[in-house]
C-alpha positions in Angstrom: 170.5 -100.4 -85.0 172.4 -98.9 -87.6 170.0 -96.6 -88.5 171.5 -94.7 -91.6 171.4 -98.5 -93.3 168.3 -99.0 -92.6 166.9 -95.2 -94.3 169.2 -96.3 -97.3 168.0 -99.4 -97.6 164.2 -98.4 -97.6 165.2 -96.0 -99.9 166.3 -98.4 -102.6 163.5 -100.3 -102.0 161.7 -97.0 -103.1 164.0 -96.4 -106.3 163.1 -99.8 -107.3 159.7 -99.2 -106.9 159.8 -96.5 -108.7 161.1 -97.8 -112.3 157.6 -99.2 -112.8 155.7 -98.2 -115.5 152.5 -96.2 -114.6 149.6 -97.7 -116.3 146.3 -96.2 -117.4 143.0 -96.0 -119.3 141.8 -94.0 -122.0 138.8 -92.3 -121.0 136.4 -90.6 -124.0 134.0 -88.4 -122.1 131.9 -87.8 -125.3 131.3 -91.4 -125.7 127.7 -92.2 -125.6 125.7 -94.0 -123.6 127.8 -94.5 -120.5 127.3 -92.7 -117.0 128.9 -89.4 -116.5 132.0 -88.6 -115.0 131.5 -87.6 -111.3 129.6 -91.7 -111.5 133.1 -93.0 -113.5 135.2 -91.5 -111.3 134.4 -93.4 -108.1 134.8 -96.8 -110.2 138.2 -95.9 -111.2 138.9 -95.3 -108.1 137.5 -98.6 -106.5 139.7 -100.4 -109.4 143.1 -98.2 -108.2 143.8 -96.8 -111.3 146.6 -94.1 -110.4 146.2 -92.0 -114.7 143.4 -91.3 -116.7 144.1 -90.0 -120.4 140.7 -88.2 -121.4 139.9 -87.1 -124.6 137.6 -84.1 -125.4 138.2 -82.9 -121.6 134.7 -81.3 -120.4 135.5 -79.0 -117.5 132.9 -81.3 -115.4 135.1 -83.7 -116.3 138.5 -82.5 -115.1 136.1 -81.1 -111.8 135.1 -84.7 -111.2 139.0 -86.3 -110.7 139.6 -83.6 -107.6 141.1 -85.0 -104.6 141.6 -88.6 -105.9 145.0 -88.4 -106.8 144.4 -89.7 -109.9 146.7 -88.2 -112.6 145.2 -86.8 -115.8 146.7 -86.3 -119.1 144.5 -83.7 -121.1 143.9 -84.2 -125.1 142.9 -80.7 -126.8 140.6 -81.6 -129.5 142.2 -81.5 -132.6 139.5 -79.1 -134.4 141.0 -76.2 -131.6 144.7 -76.8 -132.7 144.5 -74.3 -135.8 143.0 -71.8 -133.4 145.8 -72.0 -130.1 148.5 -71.8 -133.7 146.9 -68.6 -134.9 146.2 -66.9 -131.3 147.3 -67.7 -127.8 144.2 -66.0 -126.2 142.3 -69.3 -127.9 144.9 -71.4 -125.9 144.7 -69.0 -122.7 140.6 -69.2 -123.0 140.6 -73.1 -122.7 143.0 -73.6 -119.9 140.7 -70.6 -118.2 138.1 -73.0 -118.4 139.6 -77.0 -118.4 143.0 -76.4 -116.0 142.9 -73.4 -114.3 139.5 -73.7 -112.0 140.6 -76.8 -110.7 145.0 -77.0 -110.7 146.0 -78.3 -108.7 143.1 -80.1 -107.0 143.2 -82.0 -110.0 146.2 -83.5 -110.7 147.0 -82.2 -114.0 150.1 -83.9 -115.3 150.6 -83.1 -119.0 148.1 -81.6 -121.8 148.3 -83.2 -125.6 147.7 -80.7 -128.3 145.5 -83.0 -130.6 146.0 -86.6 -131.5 147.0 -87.8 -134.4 147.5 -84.2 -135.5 149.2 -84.6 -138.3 146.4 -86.7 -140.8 143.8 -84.9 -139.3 144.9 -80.7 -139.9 146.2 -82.2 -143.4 142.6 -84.1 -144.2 140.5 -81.6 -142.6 142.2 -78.4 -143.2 143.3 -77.9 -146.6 144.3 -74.2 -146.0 146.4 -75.1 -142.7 150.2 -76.6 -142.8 151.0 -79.4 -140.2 154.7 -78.9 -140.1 153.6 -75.3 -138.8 150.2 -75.0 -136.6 151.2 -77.8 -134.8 154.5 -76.9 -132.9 153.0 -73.7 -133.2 150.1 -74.4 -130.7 152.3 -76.2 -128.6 154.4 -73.3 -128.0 151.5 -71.4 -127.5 149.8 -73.4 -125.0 153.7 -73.9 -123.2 153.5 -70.0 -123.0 150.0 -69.5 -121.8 150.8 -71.8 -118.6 153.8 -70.5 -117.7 152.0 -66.4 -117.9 149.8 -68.4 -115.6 152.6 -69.4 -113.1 151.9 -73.1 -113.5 155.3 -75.1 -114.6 154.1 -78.6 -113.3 151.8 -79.2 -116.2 153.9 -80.7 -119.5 152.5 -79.9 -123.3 153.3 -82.7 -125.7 151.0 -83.7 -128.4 150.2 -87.2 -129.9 151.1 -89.8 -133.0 150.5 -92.4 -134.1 153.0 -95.4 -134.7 152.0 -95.9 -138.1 151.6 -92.0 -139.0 155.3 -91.4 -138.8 157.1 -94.6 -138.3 158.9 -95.9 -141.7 159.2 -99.6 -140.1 158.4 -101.8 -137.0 161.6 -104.5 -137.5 164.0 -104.4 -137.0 164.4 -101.6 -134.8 167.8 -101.2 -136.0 166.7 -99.7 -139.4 163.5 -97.8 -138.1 163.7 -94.5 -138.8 160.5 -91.4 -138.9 159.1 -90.9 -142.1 160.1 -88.1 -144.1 159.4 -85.5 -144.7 157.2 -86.0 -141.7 160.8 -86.0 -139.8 162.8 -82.7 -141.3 159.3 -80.9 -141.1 158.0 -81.5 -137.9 159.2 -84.5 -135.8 162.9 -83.1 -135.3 161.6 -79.3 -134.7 159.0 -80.9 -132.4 161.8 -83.1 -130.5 163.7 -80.1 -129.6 161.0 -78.3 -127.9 160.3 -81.4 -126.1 164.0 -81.3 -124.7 163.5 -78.0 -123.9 160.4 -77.8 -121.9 161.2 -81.4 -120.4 158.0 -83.2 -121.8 157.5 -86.4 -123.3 157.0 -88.3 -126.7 153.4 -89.3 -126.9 152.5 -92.3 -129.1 149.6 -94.6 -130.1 150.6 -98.0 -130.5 149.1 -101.0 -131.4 150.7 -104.1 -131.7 147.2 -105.6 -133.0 147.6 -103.7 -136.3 151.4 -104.7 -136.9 149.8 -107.9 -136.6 146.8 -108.1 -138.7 149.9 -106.9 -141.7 151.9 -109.3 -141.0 150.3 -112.3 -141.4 154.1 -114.2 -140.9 153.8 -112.5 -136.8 152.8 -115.9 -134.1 150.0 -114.4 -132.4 151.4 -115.3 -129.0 154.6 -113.0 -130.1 151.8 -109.9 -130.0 149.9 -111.4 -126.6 153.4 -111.7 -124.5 152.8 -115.0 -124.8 156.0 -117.5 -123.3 157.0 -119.8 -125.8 160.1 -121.0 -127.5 159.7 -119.5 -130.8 157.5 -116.7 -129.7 160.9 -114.1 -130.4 162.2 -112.0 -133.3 166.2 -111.1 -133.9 167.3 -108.1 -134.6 170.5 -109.2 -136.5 172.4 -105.6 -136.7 172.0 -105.0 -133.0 172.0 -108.6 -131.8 168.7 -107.9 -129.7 166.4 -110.9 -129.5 163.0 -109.4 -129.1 160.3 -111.8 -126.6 157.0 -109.3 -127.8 156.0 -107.3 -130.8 155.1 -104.5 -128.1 158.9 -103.8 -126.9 159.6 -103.8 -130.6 157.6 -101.2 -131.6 159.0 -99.2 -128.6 162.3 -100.3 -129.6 162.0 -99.1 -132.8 160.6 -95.3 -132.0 163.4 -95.0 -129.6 165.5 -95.9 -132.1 164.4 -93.2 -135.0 164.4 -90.7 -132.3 168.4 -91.5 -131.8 168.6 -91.2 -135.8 167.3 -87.4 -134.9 170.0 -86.9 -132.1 167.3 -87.2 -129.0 167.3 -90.8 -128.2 166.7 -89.8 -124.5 163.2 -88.5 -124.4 160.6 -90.3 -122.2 158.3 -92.3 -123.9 154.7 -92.4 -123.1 152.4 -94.8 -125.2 148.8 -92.8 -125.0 147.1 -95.7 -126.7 147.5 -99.2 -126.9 144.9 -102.3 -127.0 143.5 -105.1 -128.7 139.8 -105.7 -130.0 137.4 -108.1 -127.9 134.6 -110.5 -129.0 135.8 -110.6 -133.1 139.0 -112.1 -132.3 137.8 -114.6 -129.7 139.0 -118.2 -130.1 139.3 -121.6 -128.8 142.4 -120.4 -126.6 140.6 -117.6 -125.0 139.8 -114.1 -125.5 143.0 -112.4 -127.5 142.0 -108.8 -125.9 142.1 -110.2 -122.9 145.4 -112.0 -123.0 146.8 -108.7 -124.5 146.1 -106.7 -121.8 146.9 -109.0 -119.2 150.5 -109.7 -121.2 150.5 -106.0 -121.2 150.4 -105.3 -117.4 152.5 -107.9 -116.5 155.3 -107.4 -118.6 155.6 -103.4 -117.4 154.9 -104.2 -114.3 158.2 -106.5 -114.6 160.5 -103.5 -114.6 162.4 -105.3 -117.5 162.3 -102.4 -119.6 162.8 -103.1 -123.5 166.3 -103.8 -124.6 167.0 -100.2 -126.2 165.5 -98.3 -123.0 166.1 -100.0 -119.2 163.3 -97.6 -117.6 161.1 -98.8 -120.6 157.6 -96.5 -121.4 157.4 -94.0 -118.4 153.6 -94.3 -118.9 151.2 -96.7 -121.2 147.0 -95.7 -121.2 145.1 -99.2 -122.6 142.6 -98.1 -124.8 139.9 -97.9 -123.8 137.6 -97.4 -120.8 134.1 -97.6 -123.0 133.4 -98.8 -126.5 132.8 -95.6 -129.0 129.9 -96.5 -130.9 131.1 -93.4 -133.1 130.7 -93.8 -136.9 133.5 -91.0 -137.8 131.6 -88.0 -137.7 132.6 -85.4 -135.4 130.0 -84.3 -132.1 129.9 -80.7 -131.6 132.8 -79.7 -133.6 135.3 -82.7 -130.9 137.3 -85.2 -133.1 136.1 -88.8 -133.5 139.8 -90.7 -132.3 138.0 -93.9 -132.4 137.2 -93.7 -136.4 141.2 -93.2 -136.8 142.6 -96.8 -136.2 142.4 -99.6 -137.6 139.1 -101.7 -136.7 137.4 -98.9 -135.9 133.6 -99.8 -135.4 135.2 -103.0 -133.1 134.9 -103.3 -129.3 138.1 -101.6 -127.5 136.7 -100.9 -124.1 137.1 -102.6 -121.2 133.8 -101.8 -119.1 131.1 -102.1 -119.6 128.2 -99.0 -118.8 126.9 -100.4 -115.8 130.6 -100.0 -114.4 131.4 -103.7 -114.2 134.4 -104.6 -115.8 134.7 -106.9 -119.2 137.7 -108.1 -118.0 139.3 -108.7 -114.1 142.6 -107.0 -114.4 144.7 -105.6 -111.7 145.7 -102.2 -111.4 146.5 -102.0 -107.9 150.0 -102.1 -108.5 150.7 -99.2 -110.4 153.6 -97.2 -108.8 152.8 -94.1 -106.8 156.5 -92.2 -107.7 156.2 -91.1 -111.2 158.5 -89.1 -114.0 160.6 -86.9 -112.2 160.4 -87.9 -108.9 162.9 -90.5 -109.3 165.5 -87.9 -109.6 164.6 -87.2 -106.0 165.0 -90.4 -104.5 168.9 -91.1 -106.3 169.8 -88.1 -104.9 168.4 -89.2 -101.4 170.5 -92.2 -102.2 173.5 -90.9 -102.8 172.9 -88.5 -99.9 171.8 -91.0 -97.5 175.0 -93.8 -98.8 177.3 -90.7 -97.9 175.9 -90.6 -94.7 176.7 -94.8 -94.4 180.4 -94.2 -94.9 180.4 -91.4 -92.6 178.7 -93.5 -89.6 181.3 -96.7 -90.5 184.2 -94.5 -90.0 182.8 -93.2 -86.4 
C-alpha cells in the first residue's frame, strides 16, 4: 500500500469537508417561559447542533455548554456597550464573570459587542456617538482578553443588512450607507483585519421580500425552478436565491472599502411560521430547510467560493417580548421586521416545530482549514518523494 497516497487522500477528503458552512441557532436566554439552560442544553445536543449564538449571556448559561463541544458566540448586551467604550475595567468585569470561569471548558469562539449597535446607542443614547463608543468597546474588550492571556476568543460586533446596506441588487452597485461607512464601517473593517475576526450580519431574506413585492417567493425559499433567478447584468452573475444575493452584495460593499476578504458570519437569519402558512406548505419551514441544504452544498455564492463561514437561524424560542427592555438587557426581537411573529423553531417542551437535520454540520471550523492545506501540501510533497524512490 502506498501509504503516503492514502494520508493525502484522506486528507482531501478532510479539506473538502471542511468548506462547509457551520450552521446554528440563536438562543435568547432571557426569553420567557421556556426551560433553563442546563435543560436546553442537552436537547441541542440530542439534535447535533455543533454553535449556539446566545444573546444576553447569563454566566449559568455559558456554565451550562461545558464539555459539549458546542461552540458559542457571545452577544454583550447593547445597554453595556457605552460602559466597556468609557472604561475597560467595565469590559474586564464581565468577561471576569461570562468567559473567564469557564474558558476554555466552554468553547468560547467569538464575543459580539451589541447587536444592531448602531440604531440602538443612537435611539437610546442621545448623549453617546456611534461612530465612536462602538469600535471603542471593541478595542477594549480585544485588550481585556489578551491582558488575560486568552487569544482564541474573536471580538466582532453585529448589523444588520438593512442598517447599513444601501441596496440588495444588484450586488454589483451595493455599497454601505454613508456616512454609516466613512464613520464607522471602514474604521471598524480594519480592526477586523487586524485582530483576524469576522463581519457579523443579520440577514433576512423575508424582509427583502415582503418590499419587494415583484421577488417569486420560491426565489427567497431556494426553491428550484426555471424562473426562480435574478441577473446581475454588470457582473454577469445569475443569482438562483435572494439569500446568496444579499451575501453577494455585503461582500461586495466591503470590496468598495478595500477588505473584500473578511469572513462572513450571518448571526441572524429566518422566516416567520404560522402567518405565512399556505396551500404549498409552511414558508418558514421551506426557508430553513432551503437554507441548510444549500450551505451544506459547499456551492458557496458566486462572489465568495467558501461562502458564509458560519449562519445562526433565528431562533431557538419565540420572544413573546413587546420591546421593552428586562433588567436593563436589550429586546433584539422588537428590532426586525415582524416582530411580535413566531421565529422560533422549538417549542418549550423541547420538541421541535420543525424536523430539520443538523447532524451534518462540519466539525473543522474557521481557521483550522489553514491546517489541513498545509498538511496537504506537506503530505503531496511527501507523494513525489515516495514516486521517485
Amino acid at each position: 500500500m502506498n501509504f503516503p497516497f492514502v494520508i493525502l487522500a484522506a486528507l482531501l477528503i478532510l479539506l473538502h469537508a471542511a468548506a462547509a458552512t457551520t450552521i446554528g441557532v440563536t438562543y435568547n436566554t432571557m426569553t420567557p417561559d421556556v426551560p433553563p439552560p442546563e435543560h436546553v442544553v442537552p436537547a441541542l445536543q440530542s439534535l447535533k447542533i455543533s454553535a449556539v449564538r446566545l444573546l444576553n449571556p447569563s454566566p449559568a448559561a455559558v456554565r451550562s455548554f461545558a464539555y459539549t463541544n458546542i461552540s458559542l458566540l457571545l452577544s454583550v448586551p447593547n445597554y453595556l456597550i457605552s460602559s466597556f467604550a468609557a472604561n475597560r475595567s467595565a469590559a474586564d468585569l464581565w468577561l471576569y464573570s461570562h468567559v473567564l470561569p469557564y474558558h476554555p471548558r466552554t468553547r468560547i469562539s467569538l464575543i459580539s459587542v451589541g447587536s444592531d449597535g448602531i440604531t440602538d446607542v443612537a435611539t437610546t443614547y442621545s448623549n453617546l456617538d456611534p461612530s465612536t463608543v462602538l469600535l471603542s468597546a471593541m478595542q477594549n474588550l480585544h485588550l481585556s482578553l489578551r491582558d488575560l492571556g486568552i487569544h482564541t476568543i474573536r471580538v466582532s460586533t453585529t448589523f444588520s443588512f438593512v442598517e447599513i446596506m444601501t441596496t440588495s441588487f444588484p450586488p454589483s452597485a451595493a455599497e454601505f450607507r454613508e456616512p454609516i461607512s466613512s464613520l464607522i464601517l471602514r474604521p471598524l473593517l480594519q480592526f477586523l483585519v487586524e485582530t483576524n475576526s469576522s463581519l457579523l450580519i443579520n440577514l433576512y431574506p423575508y424582509n427583502i421580500y415582503r418590499l419587494n413585492s415583484e421577488i417569486p417567493i420560491g426565489f427567497a425559499l431556494f426553491q428550484e425552478n426555471p424562473f426562480n433567478f435574478r441577473d446581475d447584468v454588470v457582473t454577469g452573475v445569475r443569482y438562483r436565491n435572494l439569500f446568496d444575493m444579499m451575501v453577494d452584495s455585503v461582500i461586495a460593499a466591503m470590496a468598495v472599502s478595500w477588505q473584500e476578504n473578511i469572513p462572513v458570519i450571518v448571526t441572524e437569519t429566518g422566516w416567520p411560521s404560522e402567518t405565512d402558512a399556505q396551500a404549498v406548505g409552511n414558508y418558514a419551514e421551506m426557508y430553513l430547510k432551503g437554507l441548510m441544504r444549500h450551505l451544506r452544498s459547499r456551492l458557496g455564492t458566486p462572489l465568495r467560493r467558501e461562502g458564509v463561514t458560519e449562519a445562526y437561524i433565528y431562533e431557538l424560542f419565540d420572544s413573546k417580548h413587546n420591546g421593552s427592555t428586562t433588567n436593563g438587557a436589550y429586546d433584539y426581537a422588537s428590532m426586525r421586521e415582524g416582530a411580535g411573529q413566531h421565529w422560533g423553531i422549538m417549542y418549550p417542551n423541547l420538541t421541535m416545530k420543525f424536523k430539520l437535520d443538523f447532524s451534518a454540520s462540519t466539525w473543522i471550523h474557521g481557521n483550522d482549514r489553514t491546517l489541513v492545506e498545509v498538511l496537504v501540501r506537506l503530505f503531496a510533497a511527501l507523494l513525489s518523494v515516495s514516486l521517485l524512490l
